[in-house]
N, C-alpha and C positions, 0 to 999 in steps of 0.2 A: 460450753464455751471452753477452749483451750486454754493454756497457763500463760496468763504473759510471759514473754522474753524480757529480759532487763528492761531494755529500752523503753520498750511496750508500757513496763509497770512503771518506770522513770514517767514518760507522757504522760500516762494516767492520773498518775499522784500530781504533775503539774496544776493538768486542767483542776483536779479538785479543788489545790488550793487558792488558784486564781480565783475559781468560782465562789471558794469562803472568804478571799479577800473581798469580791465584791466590787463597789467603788470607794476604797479605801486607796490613795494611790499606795504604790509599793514603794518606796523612796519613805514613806513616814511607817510603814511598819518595819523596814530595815533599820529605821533610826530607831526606832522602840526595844527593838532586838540587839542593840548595838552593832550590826552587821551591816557593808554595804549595800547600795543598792544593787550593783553587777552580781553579787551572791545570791541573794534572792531572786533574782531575772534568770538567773543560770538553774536554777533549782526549777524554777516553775516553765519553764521552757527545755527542759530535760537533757541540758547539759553537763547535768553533774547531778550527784547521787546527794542525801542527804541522810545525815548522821543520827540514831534515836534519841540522842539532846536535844539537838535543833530541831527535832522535830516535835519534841513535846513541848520546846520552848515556843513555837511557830502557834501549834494548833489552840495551845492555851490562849496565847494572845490573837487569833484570830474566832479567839470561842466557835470550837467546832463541839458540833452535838457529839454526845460519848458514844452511841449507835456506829459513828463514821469512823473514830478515831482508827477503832482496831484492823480496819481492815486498810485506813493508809498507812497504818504502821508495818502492813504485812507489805503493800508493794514499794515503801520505802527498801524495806530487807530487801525483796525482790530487784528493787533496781539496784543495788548493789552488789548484785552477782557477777561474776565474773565472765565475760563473754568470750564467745569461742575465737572473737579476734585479738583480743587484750594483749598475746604476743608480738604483734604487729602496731599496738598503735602508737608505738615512738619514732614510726618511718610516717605517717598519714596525718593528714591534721582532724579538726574535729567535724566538719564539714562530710569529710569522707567515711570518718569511721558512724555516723549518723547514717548517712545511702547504706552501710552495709548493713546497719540494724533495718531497716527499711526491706531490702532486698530480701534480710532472712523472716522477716514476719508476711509479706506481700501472699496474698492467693492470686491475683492475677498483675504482672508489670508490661504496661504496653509501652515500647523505647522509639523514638526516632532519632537516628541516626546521620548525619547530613559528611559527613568526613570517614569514622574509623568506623570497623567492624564492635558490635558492643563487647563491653568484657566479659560478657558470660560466657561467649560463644569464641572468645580468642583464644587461639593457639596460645601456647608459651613462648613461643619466638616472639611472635608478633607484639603481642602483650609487653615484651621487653623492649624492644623499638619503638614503640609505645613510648613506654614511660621511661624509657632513658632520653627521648627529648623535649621530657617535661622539664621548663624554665626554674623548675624547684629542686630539681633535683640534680648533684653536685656531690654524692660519693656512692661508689660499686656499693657499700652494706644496702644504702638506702634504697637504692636499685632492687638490688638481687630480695632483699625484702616485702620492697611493693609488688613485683611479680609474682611473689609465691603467694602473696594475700592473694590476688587477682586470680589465681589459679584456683586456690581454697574456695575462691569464692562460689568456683561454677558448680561444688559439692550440691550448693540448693534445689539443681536442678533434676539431681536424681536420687534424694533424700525419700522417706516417706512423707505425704503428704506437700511432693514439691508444687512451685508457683507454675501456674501457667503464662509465658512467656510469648508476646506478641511484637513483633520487630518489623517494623516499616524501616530501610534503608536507602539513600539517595543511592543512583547508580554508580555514583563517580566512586564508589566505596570499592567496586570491584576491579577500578583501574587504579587506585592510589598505591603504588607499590613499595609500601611499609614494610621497611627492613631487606628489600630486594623482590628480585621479579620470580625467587624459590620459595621465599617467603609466604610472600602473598598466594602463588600457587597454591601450598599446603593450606594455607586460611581456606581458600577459596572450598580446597577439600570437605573441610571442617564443617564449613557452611552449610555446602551441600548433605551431609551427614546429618548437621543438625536439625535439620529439615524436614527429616524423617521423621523425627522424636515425637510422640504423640503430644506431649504439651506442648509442644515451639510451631510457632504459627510465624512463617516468614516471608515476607515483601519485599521487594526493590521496586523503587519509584525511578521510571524510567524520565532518560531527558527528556522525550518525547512529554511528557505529561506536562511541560513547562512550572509555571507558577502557580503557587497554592497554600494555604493557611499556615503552616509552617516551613515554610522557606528559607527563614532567617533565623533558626535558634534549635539544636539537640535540647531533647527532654525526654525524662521519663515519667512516667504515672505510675505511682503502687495504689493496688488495690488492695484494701484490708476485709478482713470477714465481719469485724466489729467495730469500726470508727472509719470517719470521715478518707478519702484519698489524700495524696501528698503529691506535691508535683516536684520534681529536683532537675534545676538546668544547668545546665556545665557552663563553667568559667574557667581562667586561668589562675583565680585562688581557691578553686575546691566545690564550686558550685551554687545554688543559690535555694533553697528550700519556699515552695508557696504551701501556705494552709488555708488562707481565705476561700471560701465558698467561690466566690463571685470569678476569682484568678484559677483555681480548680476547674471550672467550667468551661473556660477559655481554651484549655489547652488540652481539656476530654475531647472537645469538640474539634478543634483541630488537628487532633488524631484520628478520628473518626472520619475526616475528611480526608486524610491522606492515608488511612488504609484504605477509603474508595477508589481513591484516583491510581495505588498501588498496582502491579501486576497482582495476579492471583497468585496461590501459592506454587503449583504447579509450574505455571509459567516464568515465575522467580528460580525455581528449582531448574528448569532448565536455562534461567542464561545464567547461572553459576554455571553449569555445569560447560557450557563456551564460554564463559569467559575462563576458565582454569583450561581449557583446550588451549588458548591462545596463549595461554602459558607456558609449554609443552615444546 
């Protein structure tokens, strides 16, 4: 089994301690602790890292067997590492910097896309058009920083051991012409390119196809090698994270229905390849 990522070990150490809390609510062992309850819901839900005080103060009062202790004491440490985004996370909120822990641990992400081109596979033009009219953002640093994250980001996919990368995209994606019609041409380029890559599996769901299980909402599925999948669907505050089994299921499956209903990959590769003619 690989090393967790911060994140990775952050989760981990969660669930463990949910599970030694039990049904004790967490509202009475943050009282016990002297500590909020938003503190402990942020720790156990792995949005913040936790301290070797707290942590021994926690595990005492949740009488964990001494067998477990050491080794959440190791992915305590572990979530506390520094992550290769941490330069960037005073431009992003927490929402987002969580998708990129996601994206960097993922062996398989299958995206549909119903508006933009995804970010892995965006130009840096486009990527900036993008997100310069995002309703959040309101100065050139913040800008010019979210972009460079979004570019850093597409390292994953020719790392060793990168994720394999599945993209169903509505068609309207290769008429929206974000940032201009030179813009989009080069995307278009890109697309086509990416296409080729041995792990990038790519679709366009023609208008032709009409209506079908997700028609109404972009999402993405990470697949993990050692725990449960994560579903993440884009909002205008950062997005919205599913764990539940039941809500995971829902939206496997209606990816699995619109990679049916998708062109093949071949036949996606060719109408990028007219639609960037009509560019021309």
């Amino acid at each position: 089994m690989s090393r967790p990522t911060s994140m990775a070990a952050r989760r981990e150490l969660g669930d463990e301690l949910r599970r030694l809390r039990a049904e004790r609510r967490a509202a009475d062992v943050a009282t016990v602790l002297g500590w909020s309850e938003s503190k402990l819901s942020r720790i156990e839900t792995a949005r913040t890292g936790i301290s070797d005080t707290d942590l021994e103060r926690l595990l005492h009062e949740l009488a964990a067997p001494q067998p477990v202790r050491a080794r959440l004491r190791n992915l305590a440490r572990r979530g506390r590492d520094r992550v290769w985004w941490a330069p960037y996370r005073s431009s992003v909120n927490d929402p987002y910097a969580e998708y990129v822990a996601f994206e960097a641990e993922a062996v398989l992400i299958c995206e549909w896309e119903t508006q933009l081109v995804p970010g892995l596979l965006q130009t840096d033009e486009y990527a900036h058009a993008v997100i310069k009219s995002g309703a959040d953002v309101r100065d050139q640093e913040t800008l010019q920083r979210r972009t460079a994250l979004r570019m850093a980001r597409q390292s994953v996919l020719s790392r060793d051991g990168a994720p394999r990368l599945c993209v169903v995209m509505d068609e309207a994606v290769l008429w929206r012409e974000v940032g201009g019609r030179e813009v989009l041409r080069r995307q278009l380029q890109r697309l086509y390119d990416a296409s080729r890559r041995p792990r990038v599996e790519l679709h366009v769901m023609p208008f032709s196809a009409g209506s079908h299980a997700a028609i109404s909402e972009a999402f993405v599925v990470f697949e993990f090698e050692d725990r449960p999948p994560v579903v993440h669907s884009e909002d205008l505050v950062g997005g919205q994270l599913r764990t539940k089994d039941p809500e995971v299921r829902v939206y496997r499956e209606a990816f699995s229905d619109i990679r049916k209903r998708a062109l093949s990959a071949d036949e996606t590769r060719e109408l990028i390849a007219r639609s960037g003619e009509r560019l021309n």
